[in-house]
N, C-alpha and C positions, 0 to 999 in steps of 0.2 A: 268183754264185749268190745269190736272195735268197728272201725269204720272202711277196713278192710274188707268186712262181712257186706255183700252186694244186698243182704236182706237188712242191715242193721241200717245202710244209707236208703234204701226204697222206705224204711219204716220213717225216718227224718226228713224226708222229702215226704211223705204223706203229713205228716202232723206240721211243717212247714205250709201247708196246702191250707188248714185251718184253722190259719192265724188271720186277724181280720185287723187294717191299718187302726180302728178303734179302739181295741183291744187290752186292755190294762192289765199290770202287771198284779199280782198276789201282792212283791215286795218291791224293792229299790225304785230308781226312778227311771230306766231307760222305758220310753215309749214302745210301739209293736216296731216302727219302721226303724229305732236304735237299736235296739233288740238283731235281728236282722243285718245293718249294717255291723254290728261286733263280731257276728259271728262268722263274716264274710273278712273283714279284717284278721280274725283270728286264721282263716283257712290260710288268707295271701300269705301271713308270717309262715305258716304250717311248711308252705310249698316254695318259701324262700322268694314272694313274689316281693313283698311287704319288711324292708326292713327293719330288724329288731334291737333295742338294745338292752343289755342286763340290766334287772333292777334290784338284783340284788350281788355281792360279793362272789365272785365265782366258787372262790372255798364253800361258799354255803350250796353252790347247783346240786350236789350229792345228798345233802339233808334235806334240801326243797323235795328233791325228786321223791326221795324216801318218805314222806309225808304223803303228796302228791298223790304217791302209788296207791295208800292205802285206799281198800273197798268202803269208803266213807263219800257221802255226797258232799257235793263241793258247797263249802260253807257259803250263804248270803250276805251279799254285801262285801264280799271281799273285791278289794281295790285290784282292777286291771291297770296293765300298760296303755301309758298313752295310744299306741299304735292300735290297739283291740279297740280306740276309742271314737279314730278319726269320721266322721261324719262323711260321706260322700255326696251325698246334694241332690241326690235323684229319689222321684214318688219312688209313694210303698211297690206298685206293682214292676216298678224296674228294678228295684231292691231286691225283692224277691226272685225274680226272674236270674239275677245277678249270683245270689246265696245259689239257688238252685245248680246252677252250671258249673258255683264254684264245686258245690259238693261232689257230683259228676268228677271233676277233672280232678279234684283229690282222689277219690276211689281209684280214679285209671294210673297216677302218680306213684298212688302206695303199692299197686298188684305190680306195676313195672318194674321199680326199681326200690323196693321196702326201705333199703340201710342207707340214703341217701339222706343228708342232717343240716338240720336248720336249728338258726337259735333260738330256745324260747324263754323271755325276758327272766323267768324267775326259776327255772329249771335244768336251765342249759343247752350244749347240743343234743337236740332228739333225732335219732332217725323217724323218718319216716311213718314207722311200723308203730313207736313210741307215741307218733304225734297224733296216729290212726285212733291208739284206744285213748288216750287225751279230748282228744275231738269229740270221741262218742259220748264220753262224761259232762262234757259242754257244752254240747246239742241238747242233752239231755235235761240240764240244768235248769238252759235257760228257756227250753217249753214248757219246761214243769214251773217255773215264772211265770209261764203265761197261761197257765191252767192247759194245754197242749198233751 
């Protein structure tokens, strides 16, 4: 499943819709509106807006990635990059408004030009296409966080 699929981002843009600024998580501690902004930081790195740096050894980007791949849900509580982290300052509903269009202009990113690569801190260079099903695994994640 990727975020290539025009029905996999209409289905994260719906369940984005009924997330309410109140909203508590199952686990960890990001609020509904940090929640939101990671995952908007997560796109900018995605599309190269947002830049990135390794956190881990690049010799390791190959066994991340391979780990990574597997059909396993993405473990809780595992430690993001700072940049997945940065806080942007603005209410829940421009937050939103914000995720929403990034996800939008990801979809139209990855249909245009798929093999196009960005770094991602613990994985490496992804194209595009790589970053599409990554995305959908951590859309998916973190609304299943939020009972979503």
């Amino acid at each position: 499943m990727s975020l290539i699929d025009s029905s996999r981002v209409e289905r994260a843009l719906a369940r984005l819709e009924r997330l309410a600024p109140d909203r508590r998580p199952r686990w960890g501690r990001l609020t509904a509106t940090g929640m939101v902004e990671h995952l908007s930081n997560s796109l900018e790195v995605a599309m190269g807006l947002r830049p990135a740096a390794a956190m881990v050894p690049a010799f390791l980007f190959p066994l991340a990635w391979a780990v990574g791949r597997l059909p396993l849900p993405i473990p809780r509580r595992l430690p993001a990059a700072p940049e997945f982290l940065a806080a942007r300052g603005a209410d829940f509903p421009a937050t939103v408004a914000q995720l929403r269009e990034l996800l939008r202009r990801f979809h139209r990113e990855v249909l245009a030009d798929p093999m196009v690569r960005h770094l991602h801190p613990v994985f490496g260079s992804l194209s595009r296409l790589q970053w599409a099903a990554l995305q959908d695994r951590h859309l998916h994640h973190h609304f299943r966080q939020f009972g979503l």
